[in-house]
VOBA-930190 format. One record per residue (C-alpha): z, x, y; residue in one letter. Coordinates in pm, whole numbers, padded with zeros to 5 digits, always signed. Example, Ala and Ser with C-alpha at 12.3 -4.5 7.8 and 13.67 -1.06 7.14 Angstrom:
<rs>
+00780+01230-00450A;+00714+01367-00106S;
</rs>
This chain:
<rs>
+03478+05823-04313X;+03484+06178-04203X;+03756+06411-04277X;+03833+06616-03960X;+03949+06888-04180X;+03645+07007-04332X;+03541+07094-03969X;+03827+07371-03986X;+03749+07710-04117X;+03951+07946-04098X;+03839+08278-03905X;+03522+08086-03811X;+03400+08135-03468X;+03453+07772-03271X;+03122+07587-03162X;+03213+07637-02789X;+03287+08000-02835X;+02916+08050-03018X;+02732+07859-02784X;+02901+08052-02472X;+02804+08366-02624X;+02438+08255-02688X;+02432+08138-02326X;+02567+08501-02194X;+02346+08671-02417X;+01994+08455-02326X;+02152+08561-02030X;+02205+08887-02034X;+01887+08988-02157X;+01700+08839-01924X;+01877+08992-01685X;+01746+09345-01823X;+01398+09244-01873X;+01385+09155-01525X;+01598+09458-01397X;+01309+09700-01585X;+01041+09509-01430X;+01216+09584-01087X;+01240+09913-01157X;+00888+09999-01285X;+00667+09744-01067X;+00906+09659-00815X;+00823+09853-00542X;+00758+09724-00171X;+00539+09811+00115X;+00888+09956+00310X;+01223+09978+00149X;+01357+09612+00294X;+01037+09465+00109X;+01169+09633-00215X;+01483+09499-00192X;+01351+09127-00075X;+01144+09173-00375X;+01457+09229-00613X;+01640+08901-00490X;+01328+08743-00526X;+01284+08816-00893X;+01664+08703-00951X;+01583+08381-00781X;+01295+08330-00998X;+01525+08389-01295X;+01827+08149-01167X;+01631+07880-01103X;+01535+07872-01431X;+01846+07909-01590X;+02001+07646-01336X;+01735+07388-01517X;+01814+07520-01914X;+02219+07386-01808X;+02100+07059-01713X;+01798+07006-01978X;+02014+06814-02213X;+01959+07046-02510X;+02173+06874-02775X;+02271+07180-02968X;+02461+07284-02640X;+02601+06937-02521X;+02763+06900-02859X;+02925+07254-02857X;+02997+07319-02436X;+02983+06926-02305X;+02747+06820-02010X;+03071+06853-01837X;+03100+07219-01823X;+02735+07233-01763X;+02696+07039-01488X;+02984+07257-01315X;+02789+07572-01403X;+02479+07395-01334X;+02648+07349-00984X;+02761+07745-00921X;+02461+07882-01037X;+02283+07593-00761X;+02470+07756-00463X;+02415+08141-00603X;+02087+08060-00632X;+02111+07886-00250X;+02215+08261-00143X;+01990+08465-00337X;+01698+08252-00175X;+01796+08274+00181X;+01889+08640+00120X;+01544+08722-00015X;+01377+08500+00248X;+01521+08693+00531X;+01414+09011+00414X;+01096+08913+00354X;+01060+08806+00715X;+01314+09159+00840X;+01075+09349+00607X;+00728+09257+00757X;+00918+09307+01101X;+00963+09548+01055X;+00593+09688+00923X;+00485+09532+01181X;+00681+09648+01480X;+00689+09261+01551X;+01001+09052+01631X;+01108+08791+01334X;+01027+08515+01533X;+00633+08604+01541X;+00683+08715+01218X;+00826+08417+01055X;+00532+08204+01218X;+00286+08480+01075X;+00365+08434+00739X;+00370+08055+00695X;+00024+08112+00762X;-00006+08301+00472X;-00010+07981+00143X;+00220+08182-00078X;+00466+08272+00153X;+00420+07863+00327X;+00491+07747-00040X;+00820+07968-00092X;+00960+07874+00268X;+00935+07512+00132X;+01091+07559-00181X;+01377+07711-00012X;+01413+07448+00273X;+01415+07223-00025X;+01722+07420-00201X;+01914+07422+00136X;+01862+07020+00189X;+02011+06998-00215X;+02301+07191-00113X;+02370+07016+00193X;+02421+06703+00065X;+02595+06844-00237X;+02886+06926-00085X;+03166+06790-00178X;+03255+06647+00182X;+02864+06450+00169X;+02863+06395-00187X;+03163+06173-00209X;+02989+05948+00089X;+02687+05950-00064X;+02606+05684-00368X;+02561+05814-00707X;+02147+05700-00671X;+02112+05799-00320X;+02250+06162-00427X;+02084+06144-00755X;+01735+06015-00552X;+01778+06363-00347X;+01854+06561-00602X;+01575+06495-00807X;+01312+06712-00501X;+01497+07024-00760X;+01203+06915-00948X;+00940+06962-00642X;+01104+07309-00510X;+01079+07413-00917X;+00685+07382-00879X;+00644+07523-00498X;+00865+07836-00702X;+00603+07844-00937X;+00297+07909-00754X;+00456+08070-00522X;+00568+08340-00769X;+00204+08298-00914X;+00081+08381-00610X;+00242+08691-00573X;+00059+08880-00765X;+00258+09177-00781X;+00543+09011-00928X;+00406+08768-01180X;+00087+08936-01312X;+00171+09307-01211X;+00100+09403-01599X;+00061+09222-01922X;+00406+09241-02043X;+00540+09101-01698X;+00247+08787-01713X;+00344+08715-02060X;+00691+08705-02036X;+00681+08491-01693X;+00483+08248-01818X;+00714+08201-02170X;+01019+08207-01944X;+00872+07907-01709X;+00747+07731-02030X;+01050+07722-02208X;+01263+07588-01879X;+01008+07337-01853X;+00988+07270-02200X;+01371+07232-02245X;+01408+07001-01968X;+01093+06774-02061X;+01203+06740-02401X;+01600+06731-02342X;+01540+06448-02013X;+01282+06260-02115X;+01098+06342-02508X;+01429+06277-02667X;+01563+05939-02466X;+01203+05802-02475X;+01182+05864-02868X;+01509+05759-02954X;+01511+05397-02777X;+01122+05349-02860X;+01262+05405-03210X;+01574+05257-03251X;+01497+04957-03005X;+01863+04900-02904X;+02002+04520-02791X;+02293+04360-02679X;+02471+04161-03042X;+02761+04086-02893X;+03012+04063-02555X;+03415+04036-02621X;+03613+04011-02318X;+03915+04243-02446X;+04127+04113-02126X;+04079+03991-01774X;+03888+04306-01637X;+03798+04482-01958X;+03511+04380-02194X;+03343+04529-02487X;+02982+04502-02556X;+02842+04572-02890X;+02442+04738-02927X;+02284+04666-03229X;+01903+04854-03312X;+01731+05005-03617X;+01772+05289-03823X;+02125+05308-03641X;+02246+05502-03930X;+02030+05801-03779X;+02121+05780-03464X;+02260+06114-03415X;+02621+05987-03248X;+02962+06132-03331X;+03302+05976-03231X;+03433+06097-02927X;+03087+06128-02734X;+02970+05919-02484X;+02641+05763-02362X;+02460+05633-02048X;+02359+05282-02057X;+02125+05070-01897X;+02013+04748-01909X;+01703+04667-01723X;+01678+04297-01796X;+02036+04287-01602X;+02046+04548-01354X;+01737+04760-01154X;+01629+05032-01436X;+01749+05315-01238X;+02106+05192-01209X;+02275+05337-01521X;+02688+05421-01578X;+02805+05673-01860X;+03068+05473-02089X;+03218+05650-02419X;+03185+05499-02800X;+03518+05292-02823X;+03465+05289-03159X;+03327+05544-03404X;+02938+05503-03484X;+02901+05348-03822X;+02532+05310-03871X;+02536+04910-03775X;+02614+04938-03408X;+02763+05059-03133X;+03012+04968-02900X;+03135+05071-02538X;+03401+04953-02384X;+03486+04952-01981X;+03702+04826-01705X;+03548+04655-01401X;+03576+04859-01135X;+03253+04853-01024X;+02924+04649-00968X;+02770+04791-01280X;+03082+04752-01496X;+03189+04420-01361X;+02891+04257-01474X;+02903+04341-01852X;+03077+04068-01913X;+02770+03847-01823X;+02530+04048-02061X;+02346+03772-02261X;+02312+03830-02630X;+01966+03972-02685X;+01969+04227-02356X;+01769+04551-02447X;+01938+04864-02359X;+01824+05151-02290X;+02005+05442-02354X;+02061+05799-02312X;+02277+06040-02529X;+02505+06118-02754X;+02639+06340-02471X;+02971+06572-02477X;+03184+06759-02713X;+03505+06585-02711X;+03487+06526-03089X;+03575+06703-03387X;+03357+06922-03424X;+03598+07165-03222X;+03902+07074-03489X;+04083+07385-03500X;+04457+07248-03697X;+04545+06986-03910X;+04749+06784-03662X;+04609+06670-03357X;+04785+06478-03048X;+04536+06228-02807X;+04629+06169-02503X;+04493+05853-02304X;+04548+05731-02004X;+04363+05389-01879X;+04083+05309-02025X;+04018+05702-02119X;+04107+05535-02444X;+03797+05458-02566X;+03678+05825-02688X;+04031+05878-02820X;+04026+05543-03024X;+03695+05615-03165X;+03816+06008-03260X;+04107+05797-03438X;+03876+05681-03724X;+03771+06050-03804X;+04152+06131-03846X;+04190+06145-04207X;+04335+06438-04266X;+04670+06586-04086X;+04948+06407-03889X;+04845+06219-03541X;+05006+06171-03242X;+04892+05902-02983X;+05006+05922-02596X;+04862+05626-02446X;+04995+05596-02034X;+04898+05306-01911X;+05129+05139-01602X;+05213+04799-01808X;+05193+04700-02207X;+04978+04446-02039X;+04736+04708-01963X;+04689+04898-02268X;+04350+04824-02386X;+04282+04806-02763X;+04656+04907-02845X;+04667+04675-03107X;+04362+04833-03221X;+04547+05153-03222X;+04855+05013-03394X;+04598+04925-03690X;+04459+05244-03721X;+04807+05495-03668X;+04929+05253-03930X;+04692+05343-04207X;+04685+05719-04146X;+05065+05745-04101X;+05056+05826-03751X;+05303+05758-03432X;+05176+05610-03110X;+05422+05689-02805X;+05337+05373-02534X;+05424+05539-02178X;+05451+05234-01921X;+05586+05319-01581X;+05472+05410-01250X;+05450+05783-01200X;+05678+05904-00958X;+05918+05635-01023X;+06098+05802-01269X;+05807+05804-01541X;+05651+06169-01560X;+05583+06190-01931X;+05374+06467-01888X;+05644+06733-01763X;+05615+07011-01955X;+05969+06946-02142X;+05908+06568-02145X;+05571+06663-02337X;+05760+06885-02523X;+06058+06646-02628X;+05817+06381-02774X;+05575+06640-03006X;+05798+06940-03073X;+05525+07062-03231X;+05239+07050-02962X;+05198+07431-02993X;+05076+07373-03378X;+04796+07084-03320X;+04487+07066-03150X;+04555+06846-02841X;+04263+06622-02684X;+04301+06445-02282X;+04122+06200-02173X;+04218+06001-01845X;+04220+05980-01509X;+04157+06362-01334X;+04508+06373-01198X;+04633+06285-01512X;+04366+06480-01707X;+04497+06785-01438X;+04840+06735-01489X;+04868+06717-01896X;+04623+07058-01884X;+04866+07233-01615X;+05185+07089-01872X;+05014+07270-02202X;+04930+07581-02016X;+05334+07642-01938X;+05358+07509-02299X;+05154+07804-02422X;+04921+07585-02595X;+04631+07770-02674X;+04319+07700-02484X;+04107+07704-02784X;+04303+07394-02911X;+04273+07189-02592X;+04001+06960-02555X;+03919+06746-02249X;+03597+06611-02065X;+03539+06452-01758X;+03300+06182-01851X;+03020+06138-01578X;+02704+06207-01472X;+02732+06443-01170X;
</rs>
């Protein structure tokens, strides 16, 4: 059993912190390197074409940082959370989207304008030319993945249908390349420029080959994962346990979460994140869910024996980011899971449980709960009720009234986003500090 206090150090920078700062700086650098090659080799035919030319170079350089958020690299799931990523991934999509169309149009203004043409003629002119053809696709491409990423389309739109969509990132990333290949005066206008281009493309590439599909391929091909066991926990919840090899290096921490699939019972490209409801212990591994879907509902039919195929450890809701001795977990629903799991790393330090759930009828694993709070000493708080009918446990003073303490523990939230929303809003007028609240939205989009 791990004790959570050995992760504390005091004056240490946190994980998050160190991995935001390697992020800026990565960042940052780039952002010179490609400032100097602006300014040295950046020149353009007229002074619109110089400035196209300096979007286009940023564009080049976001789109490659847009694929580093979502390559998967462990060492910055574990410390930031695909979370967080996938929201910067996200912002960094729709600069991008602007930078594009910015640089596009005064490509087309630019030539125009050398020209003494209108745009029109212009814009027909150059997608003759195959460079400028391939970067007009590429960008039609971006603006098609922003469309239906909006949030009014993307919450029509099914997770595989957007996902399916989504996925032609992959086909604008190569019509980027040559295109930027193909512009000689960008890519190859000196040796320092060529070299660094090409270790900048192969290290997106090779972060998001090795992240996506190296390190899922290896893992399951290795560790050859199966279905051991289905318990129905009550009438809409089941666990399923996943048994494999070499499980004991299986790189898992309590708290994280995985995605699943399981060809033999669904299509192979249907797949549903679900956390570790219980903490990985070198046998097997268990999820637990509610049916509240097709993919969830079925679970409970999985025969004994189903391979699974599966993707992760994702996220950093574990305790690794420890920062006090005591720690509160808040549940709500089946957000449980994670938080029961993190329970078998508390050995050290006093532990608060919040579980909401509407009835004791619906609190999933309690008793599990009850087992575990019992042997470390800790207190579980049971909050039935429907909010709004006189239940709001998560007022800031109501918060306050059952941990006096809350400003002395690390706190970690798990639930439903208005819940999840409302506890975060409740320790920010509690002056907790941020760097001892933890919560994660656990998804894949």
């Amino acid at each position: 059993m791990t004790d959570t206090t050995s992760h504390i150090r005091a004056g240490s920078v946190p994980p998050v912190v160190a991995a935001r700062w390697a992020l800026g700086t990565f960042l940052v650098l780039n952002l010179l390197i490609v400032e100097t090659l602006f300014i040295t080799e950046g020149s353009g035919k007229n002074g619109t074409l110089t400035v196209a030319k300096f979007f286009g170079l940023h564009a080049a350089l976001l789109l490659l940082f847009q694929l580093l958020l979502i390559a998967r690299v462990p060492w910055l799931d574990r410390r930031i959370g695909m979370d967080r990523l996938t929201v910067w991934h996200r912002w960094t999509g729709f600069t991008l989207l602007w930078v594009v169309l910015t640089h596009a149009f005064l490509v087309v203004l630019g030539y125009a304008r050398l020209d003494d043409a209108s745009m029109t003629k212009t814009f027909f002119a150059l997608a003759g030319v195959p460079a400028s053809l391939l970067g007009m696709l590429a960008a039609a491409i971006l603006v098609a993945i922003a469309v239906v990423s909006t949030r009014a389309l993307r919450r029509r739109l099914p997770y595989e249908v957007w996902h399916g969509l989504h996925l032609l990132i992959y086909l604008a990333l190569g019509l980027a390349f040559v295109h930027q290949l193909e512009e000689t005066t960008t890519f190859t206008s000196s040796s320092f420029a060529e070299l660094y281009w090409w270790t900048l493309w192969l290290l997106a590439f090779g972060a998001l080959v090795v992240g996506r599909i190296v390190i899922p391929v290896w893992r399951n091909a290795y560790h050859r994962f199966q279905v051991s066991a289905v318990i129905p926990e009550s009438h809409d919840v089941v666990s399923v346990y996943v048994t494999g090899r070499h499980l004991d290096r299986f790189p898992a921490r309590a708290g994280q979460f995985c995605i699943w699939r399981f060809p033999g019972h669904r299509n192979w490209w249907l797949a549903n994140p679900f956390s570790l409801s219980a903490a990985p212990d070198g046998r097997s591994l268990r999820l637990t869910a509610r049916a509240v879907g097709g993919g969830s509902a079925g679970l409970r039919h999985l025969p004994v024996g189903t391979r699974v195929f599966v993707e992760g450890p994702y996220g950093a809701f574990t305790s690794l980011h420890r920062t006090r001795p005591g720690a509160l977990l808040i549940a709500g629903g089946v957000g449980i899971t994670p938080v029961r799991s993190l329970l078998e790393e508390q050995s050290g330090g006093d532990v608060v449980v919040l579980y909401r759930v509407r009835t004791e009828q619906d609190a999933v694993l309690v008793d599990e709960i009850r087992r575990l709070l019992a042997v470390r000493g800790g207190r579980l708080h049971l909050l039935t009720g429907r909010t709004g009918e006189g239940a709001r446990p998560f007022e800031p003073e109501n918060l306050h009234a059952l941990v006096p303490d809350i400003t002395e523990r690390d706190v970690y939230v798990c639930g439903p986003p208005a819940m999840t929303s409302a506890v975060l809003g409740a320790l920010d007028r509690l002056n907790v500090p941020g760097r001892q609240v933890h919560a994660e939205k656990f998804g894949m989009a």
